[in-house]
Backbone as XML, in Angstrom:
<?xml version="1.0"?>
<chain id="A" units="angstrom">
  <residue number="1" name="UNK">
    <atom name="N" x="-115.276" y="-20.771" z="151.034"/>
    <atom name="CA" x="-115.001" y="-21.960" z="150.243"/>
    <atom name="C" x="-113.526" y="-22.013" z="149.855"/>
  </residue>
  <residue number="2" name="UNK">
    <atom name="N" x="-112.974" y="-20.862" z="149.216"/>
    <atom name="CA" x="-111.816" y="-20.886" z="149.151"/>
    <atom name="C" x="-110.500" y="-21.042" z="150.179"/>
  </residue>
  <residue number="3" name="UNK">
    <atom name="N" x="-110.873" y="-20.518" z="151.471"/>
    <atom name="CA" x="-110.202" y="-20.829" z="152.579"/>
    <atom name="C" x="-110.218" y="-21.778" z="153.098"/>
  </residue>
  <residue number="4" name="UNK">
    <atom name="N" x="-111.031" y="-22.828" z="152.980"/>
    <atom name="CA" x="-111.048" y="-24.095" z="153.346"/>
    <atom name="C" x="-110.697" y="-24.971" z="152.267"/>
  </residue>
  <residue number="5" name="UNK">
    <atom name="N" x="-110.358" y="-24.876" z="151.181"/>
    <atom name="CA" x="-109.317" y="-25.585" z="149.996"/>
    <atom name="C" x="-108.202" y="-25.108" z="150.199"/>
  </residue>
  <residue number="6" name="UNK">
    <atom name="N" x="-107.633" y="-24.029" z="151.026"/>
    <atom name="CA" x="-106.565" y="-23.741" z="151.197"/>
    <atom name="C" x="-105.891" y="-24.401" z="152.559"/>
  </residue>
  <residue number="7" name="UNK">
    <atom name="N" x="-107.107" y="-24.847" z="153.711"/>
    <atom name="CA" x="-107.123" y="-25.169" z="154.704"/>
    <atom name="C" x="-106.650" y="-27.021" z="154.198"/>
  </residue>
  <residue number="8" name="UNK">
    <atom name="N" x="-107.233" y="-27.138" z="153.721"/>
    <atom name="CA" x="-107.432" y="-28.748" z="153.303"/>
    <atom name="C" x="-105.640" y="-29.078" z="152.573"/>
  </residue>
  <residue number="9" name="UNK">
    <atom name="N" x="-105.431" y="-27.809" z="151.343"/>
    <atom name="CA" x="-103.674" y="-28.165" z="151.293"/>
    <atom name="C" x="-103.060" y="-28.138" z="152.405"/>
  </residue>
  <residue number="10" name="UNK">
    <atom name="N" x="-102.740" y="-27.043" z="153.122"/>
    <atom name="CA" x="-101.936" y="-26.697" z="154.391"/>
    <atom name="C" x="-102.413" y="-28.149" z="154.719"/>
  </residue>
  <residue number="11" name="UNK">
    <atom name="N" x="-103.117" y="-28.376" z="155.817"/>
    <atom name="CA" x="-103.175" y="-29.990" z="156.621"/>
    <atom name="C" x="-102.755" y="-31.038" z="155.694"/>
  </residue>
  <residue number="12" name="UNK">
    <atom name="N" x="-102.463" y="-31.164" z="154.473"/>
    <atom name="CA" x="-101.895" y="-32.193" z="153.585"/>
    <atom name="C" x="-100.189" y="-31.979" z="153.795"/>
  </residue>
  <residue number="13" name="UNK">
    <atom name="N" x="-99.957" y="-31.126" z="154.293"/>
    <atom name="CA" x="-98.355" y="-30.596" z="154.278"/>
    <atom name="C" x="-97.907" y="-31.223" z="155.967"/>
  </residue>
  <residue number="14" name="UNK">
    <atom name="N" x="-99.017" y="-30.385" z="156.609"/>
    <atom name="CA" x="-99.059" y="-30.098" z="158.529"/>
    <atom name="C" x="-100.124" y="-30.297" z="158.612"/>
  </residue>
  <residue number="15" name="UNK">
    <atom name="N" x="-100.428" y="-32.141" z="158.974"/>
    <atom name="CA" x="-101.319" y="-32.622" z="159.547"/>
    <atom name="C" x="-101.312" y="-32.988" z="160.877"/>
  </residue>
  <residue number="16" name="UNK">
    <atom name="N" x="-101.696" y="-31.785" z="161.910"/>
    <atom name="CA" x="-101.080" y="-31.636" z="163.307"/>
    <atom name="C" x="-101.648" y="-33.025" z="164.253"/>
  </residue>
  <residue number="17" name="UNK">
    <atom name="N" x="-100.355" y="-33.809" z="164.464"/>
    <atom name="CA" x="-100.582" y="-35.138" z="165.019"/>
    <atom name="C" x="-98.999" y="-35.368" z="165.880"/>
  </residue>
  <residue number="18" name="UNK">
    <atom name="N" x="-99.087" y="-35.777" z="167.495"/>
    <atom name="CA" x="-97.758" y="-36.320" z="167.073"/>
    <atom name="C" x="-97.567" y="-34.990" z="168.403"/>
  </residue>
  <residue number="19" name="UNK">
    <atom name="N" x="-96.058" y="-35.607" z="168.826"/>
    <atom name="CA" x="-95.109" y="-34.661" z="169.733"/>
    <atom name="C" x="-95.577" y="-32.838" z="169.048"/>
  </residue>
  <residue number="20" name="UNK">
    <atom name="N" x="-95.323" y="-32.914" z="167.569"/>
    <atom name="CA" x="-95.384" y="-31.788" z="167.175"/>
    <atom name="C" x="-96.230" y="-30.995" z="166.565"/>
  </residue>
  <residue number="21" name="UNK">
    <atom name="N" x="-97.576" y="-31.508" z="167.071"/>
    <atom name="CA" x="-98.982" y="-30.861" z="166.595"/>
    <atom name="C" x="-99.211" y="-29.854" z="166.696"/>
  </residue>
  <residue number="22" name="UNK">
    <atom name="N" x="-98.923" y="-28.603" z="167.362"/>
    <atom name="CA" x="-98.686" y="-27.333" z="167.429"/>
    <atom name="C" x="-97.776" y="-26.431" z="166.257"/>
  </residue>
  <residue number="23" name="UNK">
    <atom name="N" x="-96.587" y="-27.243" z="166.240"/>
    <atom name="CA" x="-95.783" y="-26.554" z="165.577"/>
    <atom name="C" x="-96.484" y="-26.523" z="163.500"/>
  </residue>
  <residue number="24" name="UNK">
    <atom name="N" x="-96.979" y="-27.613" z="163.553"/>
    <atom name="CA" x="-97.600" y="-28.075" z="162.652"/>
    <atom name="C" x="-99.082" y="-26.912" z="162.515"/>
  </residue>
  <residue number="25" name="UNK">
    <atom name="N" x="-99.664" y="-26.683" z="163.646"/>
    <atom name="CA" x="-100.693" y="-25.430" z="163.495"/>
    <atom name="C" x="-100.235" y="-24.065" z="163.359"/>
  </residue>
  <residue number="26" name="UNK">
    <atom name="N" x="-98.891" y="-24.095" z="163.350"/>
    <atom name="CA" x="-98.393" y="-22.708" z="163.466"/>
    <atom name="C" x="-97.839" y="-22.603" z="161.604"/>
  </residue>
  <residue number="27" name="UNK">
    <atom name="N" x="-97.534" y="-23.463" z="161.097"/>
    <atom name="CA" x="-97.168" y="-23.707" z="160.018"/>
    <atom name="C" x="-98.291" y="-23.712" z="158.819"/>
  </residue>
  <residue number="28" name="UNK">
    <atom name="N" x="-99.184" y="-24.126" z="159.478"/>
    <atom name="CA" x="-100.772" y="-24.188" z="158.364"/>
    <atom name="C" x="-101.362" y="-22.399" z="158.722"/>
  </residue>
  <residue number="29" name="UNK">
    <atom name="N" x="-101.312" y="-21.787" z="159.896"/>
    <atom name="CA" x="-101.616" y="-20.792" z="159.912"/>
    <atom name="C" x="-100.607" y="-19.750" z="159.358"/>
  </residue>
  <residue number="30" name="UNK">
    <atom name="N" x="-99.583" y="-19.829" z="159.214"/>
    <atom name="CA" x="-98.510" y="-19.303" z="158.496"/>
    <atom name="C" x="-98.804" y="-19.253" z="156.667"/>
  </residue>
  <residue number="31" name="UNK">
    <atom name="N" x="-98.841" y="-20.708" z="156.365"/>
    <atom name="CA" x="-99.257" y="-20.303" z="154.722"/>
    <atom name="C" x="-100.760" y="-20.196" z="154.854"/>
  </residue>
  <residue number="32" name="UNK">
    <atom name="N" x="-101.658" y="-20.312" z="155.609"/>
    <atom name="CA" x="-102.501" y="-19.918" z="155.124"/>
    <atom name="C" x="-102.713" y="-18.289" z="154.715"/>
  </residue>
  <residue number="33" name="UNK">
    <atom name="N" x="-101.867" y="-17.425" z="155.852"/>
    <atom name="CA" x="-102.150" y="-15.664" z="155.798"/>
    <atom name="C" x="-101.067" y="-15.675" z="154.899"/>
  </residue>
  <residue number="34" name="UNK">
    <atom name="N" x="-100.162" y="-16.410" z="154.301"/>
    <atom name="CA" x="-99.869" y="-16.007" z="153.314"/>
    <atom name="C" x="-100.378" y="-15.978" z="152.055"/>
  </residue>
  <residue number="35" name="UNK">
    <atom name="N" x="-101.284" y="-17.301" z="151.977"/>
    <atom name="CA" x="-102.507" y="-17.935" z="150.717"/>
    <atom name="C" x="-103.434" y="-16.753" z="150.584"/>
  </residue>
  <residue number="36" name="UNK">
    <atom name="N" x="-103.586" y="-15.848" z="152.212"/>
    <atom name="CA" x="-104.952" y="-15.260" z="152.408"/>
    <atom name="C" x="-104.613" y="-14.103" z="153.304"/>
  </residue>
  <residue number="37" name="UNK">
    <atom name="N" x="-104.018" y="-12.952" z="152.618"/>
    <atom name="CA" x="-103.557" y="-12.298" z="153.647"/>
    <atom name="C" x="-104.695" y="-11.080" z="153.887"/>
  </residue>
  <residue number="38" name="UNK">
    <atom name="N" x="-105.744" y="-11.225" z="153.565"/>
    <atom name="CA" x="-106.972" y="-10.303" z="154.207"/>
    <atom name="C" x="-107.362" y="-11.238" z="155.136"/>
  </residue>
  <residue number="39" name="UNK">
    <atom name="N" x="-107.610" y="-12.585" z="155.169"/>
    <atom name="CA" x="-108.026" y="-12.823" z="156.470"/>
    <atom name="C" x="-107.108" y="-13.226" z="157.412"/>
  </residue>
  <residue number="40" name="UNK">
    <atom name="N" x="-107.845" y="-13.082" z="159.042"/>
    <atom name="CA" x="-106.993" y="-13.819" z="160.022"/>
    <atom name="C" x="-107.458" y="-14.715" z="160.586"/>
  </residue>
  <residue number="41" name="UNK">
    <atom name="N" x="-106.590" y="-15.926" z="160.763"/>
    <atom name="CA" x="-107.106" y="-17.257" z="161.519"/>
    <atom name="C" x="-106.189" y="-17.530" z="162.361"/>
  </residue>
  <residue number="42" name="UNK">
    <atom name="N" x="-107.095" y="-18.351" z="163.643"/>
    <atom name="CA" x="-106.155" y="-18.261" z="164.854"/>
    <atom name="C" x="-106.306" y="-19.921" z="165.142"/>
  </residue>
  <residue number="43" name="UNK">
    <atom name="N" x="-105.311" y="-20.126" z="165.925"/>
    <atom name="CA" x="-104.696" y="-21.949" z="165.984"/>
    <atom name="C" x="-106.566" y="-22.370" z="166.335"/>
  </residue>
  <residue number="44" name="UNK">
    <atom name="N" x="-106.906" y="-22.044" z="167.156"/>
    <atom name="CA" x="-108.830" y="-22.599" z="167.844"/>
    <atom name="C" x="-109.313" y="-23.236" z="166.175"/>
  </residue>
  <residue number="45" name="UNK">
    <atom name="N" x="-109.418" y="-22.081" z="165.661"/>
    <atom name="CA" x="-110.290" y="-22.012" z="164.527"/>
    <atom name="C" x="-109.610" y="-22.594" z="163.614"/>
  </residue>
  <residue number="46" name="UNK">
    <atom name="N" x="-108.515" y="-23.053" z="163.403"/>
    <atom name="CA" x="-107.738" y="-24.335" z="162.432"/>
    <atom name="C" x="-108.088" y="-25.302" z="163.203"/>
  </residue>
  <residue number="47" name="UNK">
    <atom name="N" x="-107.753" y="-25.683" z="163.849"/>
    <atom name="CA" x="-108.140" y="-26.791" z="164.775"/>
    <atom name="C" x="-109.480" y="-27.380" z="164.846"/>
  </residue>
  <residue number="48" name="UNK">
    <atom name="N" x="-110.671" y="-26.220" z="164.870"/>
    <atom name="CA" x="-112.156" y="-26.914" z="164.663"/>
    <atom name="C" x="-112.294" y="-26.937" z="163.454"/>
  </residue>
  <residue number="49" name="UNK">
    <atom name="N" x="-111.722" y="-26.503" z="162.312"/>
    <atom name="CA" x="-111.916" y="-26.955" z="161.499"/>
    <atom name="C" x="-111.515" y="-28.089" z="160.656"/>
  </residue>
  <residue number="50" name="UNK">
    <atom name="N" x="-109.799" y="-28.014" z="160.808"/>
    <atom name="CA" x="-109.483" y="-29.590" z="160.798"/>
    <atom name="C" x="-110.257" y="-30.871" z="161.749"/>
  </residue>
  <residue number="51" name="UNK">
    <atom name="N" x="-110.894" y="-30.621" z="163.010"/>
    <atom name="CA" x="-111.380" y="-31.878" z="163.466"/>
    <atom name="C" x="-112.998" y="-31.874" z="162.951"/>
  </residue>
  <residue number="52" name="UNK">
    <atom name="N" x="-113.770" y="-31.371" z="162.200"/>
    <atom name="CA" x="-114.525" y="-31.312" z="160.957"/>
    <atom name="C" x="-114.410" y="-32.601" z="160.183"/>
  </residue>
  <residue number="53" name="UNK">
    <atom name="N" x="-112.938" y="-32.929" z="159.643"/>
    <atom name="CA" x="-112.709" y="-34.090" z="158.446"/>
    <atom name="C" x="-111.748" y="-34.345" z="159.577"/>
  </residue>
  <residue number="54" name="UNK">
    <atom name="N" x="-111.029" y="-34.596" z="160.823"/>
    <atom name="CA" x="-110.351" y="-35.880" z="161.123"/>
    <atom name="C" x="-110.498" y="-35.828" z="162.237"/>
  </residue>
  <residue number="55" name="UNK">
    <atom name="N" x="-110.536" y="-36.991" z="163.154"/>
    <atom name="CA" x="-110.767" y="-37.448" z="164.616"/>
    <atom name="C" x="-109.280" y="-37.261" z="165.249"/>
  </residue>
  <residue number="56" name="UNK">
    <atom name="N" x="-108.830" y="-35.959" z="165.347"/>
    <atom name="CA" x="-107.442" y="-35.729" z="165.582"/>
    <atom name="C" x="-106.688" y="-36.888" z="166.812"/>
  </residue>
  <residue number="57" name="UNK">
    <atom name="N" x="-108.097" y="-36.838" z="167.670"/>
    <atom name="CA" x="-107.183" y="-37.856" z="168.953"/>
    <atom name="C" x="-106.796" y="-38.742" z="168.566"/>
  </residue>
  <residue number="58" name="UNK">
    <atom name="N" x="-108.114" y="-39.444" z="168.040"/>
    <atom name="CA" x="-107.926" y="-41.075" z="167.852"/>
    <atom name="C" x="-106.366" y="-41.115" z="166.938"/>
  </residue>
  <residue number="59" name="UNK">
    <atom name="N" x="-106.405" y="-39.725" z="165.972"/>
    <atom name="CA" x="-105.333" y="-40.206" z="165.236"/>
    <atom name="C" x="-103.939" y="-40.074" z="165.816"/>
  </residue>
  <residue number="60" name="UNK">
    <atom name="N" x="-103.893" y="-39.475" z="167.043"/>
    <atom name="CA" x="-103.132" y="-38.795" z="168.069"/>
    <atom name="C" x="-102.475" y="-40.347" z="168.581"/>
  </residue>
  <residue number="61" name="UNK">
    <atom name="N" x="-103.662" y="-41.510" z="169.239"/>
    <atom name="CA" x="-103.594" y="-42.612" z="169.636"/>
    <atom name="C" x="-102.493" y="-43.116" z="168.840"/>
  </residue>
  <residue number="62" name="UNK">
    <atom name="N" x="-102.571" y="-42.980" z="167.541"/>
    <atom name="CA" x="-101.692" y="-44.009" z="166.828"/>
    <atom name="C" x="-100.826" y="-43.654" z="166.504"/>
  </residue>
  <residue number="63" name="UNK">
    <atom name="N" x="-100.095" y="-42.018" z="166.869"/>
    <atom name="CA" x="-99.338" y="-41.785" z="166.440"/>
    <atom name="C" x="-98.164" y="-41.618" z="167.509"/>
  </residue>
  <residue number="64" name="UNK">
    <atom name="N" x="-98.829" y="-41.503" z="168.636"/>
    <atom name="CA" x="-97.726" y="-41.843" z="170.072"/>
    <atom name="C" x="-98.294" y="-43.012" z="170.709"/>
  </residue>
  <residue number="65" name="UNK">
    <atom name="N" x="-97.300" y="-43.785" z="170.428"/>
    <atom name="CA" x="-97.211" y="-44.681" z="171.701"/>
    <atom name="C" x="-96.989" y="-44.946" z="172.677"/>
  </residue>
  <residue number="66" name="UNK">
    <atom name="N" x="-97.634" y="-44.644" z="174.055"/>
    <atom name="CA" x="-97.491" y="-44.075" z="175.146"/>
    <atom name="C" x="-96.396" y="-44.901" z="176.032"/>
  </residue>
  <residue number="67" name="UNK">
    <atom name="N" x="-96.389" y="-46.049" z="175.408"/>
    <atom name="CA" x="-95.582" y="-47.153" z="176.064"/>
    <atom name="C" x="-94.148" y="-47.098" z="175.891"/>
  </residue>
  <residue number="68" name="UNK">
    <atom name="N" x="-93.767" y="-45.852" z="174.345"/>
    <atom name="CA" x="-92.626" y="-46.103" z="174.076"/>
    <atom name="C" x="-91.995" y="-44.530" z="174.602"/>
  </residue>
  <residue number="69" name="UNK">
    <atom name="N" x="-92.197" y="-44.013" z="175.298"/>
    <atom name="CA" x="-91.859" y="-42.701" z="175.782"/>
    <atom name="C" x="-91.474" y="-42.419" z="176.713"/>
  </residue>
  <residue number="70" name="UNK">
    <atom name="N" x="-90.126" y="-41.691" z="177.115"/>
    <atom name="CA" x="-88.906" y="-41.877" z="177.738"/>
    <atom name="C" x="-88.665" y="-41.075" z="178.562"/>
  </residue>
  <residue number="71" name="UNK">
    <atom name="N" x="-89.246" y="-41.180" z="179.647"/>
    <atom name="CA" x="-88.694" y="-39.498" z="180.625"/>
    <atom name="C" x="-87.476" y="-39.158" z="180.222"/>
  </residue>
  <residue number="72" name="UNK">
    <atom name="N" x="-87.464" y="-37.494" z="180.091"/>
    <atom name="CA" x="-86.216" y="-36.978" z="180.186"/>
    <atom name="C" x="-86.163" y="-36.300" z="181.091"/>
  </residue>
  <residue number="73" name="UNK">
    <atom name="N" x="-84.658" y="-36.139" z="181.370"/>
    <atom name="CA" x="-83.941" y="-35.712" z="182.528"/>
    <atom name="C" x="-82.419" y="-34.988" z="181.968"/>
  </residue>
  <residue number="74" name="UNK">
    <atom name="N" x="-82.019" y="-34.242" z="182.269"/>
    <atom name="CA" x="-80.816" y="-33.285" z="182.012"/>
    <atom name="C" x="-80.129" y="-34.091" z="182.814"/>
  </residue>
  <residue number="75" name="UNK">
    <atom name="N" x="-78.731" y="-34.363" z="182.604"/>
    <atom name="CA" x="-77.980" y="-34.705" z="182.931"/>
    <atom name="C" x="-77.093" y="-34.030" z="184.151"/>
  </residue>
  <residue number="76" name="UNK">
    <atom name="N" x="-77.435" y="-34.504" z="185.671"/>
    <atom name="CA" x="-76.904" y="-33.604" z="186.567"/>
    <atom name="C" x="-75.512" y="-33.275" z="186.938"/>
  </residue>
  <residue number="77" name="UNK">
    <atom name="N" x="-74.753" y="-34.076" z="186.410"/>
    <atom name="CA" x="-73.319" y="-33.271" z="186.705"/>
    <atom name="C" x="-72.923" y="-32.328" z="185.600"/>
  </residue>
  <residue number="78" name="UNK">
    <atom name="N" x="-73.643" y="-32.116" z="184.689"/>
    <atom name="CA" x="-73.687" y="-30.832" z="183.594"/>
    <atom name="C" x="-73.750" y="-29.552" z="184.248"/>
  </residue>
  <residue number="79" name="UNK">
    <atom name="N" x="-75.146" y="-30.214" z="184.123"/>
    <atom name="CA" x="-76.122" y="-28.752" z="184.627"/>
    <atom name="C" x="-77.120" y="-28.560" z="185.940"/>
  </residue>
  <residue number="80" name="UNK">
    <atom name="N" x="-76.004" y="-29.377" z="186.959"/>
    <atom name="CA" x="-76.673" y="-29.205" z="188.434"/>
    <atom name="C" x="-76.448" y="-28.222" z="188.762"/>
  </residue>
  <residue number="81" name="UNK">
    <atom name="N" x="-75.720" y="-26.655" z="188.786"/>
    <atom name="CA" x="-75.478" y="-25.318" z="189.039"/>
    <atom name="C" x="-76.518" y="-24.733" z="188.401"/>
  </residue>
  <residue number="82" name="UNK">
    <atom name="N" x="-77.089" y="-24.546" z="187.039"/>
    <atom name="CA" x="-78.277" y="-24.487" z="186.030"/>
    <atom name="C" x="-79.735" y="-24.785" z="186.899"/>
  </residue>
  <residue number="83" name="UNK">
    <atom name="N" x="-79.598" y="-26.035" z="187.306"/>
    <atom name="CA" x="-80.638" y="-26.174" z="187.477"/>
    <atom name="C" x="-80.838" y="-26.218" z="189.034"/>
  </residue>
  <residue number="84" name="UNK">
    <atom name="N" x="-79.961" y="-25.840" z="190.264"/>
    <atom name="CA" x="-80.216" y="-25.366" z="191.143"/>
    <atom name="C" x="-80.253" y="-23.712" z="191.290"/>
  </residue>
  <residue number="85" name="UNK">
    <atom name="N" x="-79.962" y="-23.035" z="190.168"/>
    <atom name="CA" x="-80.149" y="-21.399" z="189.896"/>
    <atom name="C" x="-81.477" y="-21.620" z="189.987"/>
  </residue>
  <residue number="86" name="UNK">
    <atom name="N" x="-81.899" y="-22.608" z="188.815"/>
    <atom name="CA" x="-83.563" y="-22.018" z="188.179"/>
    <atom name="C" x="-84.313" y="-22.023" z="189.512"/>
  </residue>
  <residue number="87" name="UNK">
    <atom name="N" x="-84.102" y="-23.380" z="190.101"/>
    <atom name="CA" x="-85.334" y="-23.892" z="191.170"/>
    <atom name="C" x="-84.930" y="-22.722" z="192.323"/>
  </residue>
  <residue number="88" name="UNK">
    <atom name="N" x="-83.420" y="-21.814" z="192.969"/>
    <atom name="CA" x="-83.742" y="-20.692" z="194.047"/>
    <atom name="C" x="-84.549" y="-19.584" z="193.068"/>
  </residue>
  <residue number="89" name="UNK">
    <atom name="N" x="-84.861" y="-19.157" z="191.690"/>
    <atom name="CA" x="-84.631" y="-18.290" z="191.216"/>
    <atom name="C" x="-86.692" y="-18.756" z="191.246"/>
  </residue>
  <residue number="90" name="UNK">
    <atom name="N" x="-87.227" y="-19.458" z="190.765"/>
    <atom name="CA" x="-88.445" y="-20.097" z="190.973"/>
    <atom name="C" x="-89.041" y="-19.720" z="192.369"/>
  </residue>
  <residue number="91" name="UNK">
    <atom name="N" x="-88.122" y="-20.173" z="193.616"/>
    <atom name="CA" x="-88.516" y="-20.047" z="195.353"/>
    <atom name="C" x="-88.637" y="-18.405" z="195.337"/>
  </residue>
  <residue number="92" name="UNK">
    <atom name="N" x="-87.835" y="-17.839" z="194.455"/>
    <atom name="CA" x="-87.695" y="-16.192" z="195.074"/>
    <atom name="C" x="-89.093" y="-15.629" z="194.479"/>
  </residue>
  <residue number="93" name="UNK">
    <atom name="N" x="-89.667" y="-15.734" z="193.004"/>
    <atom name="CA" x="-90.684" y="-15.614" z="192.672"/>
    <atom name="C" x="-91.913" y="-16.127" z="193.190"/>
  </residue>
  <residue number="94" name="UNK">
    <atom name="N" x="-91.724" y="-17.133" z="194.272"/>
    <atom name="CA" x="-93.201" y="-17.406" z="194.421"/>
    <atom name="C" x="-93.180" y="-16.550" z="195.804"/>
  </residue>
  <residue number="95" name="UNK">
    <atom name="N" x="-92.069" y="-16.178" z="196.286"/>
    <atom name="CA" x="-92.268" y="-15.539" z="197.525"/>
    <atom name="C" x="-92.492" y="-13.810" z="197.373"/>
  </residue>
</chain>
C-alpha cells in the first residue's frame, strides 16, 4: 500500500509519456528506491503498474503527433568521415 502511494507521487512528477517515457521510468524508479530502499522495482513492474490507472498509449497518441516529426539526419559534410568509420567499422563486425 505504501509503495504504491509512493508510486502514484513519482508518476505525478514522471508521468512516462512522450519522446521521453523511459527516461521518465528511470526517474520514478530512482526516487522510488530512494522512498523505499528495502525494496527493488524494475522499469516492467512500474510500467504495469502505472498502466493499472492510465491508458499510457492512448495517452502516448496525444502526446506525439506523428504528423509533426522530423527525420533526422547528421549533417554530411561534418561528419561524413564519422559516419563512414562507423558503417566500415559495423561491415567488419558483421563479418
Amino acid at each position: 500500500m505504501r509503495s504504491r502511494c509512493y508510486l502514484l507521487d513519482a508518476i505525478s512528477r514522471y508521468l512516462p509519456l512522450g519522446i521521453n517515457k523511459y527516461f521518465s521510468v528511470i526517474n520514478t524508479m530512482v526516487l522510488l528506491q530512494q522512498q523505499l530502499p528495502d525494496k527493488h522495482f524494475t522499469a516492467d513492474q512500474i510500467l504495469k503498474e502505472i498502466q493499472e490507472y492510465y491508458n499510457l498509449d492512448a495517452l502516448d497518441d496525444h502526446v506525439i503527433d506523428e504528423d509533426k516529426i522530423e527525420p533526422f539526419e547528421l549533417p554530411s559534410e561534418e561528419y561524413k568521415s564519422l559516419m563512414e568509420e562507423r558503417s566500415l567499422s559495423t561491415k567488419r563486425q558483421r563479418n
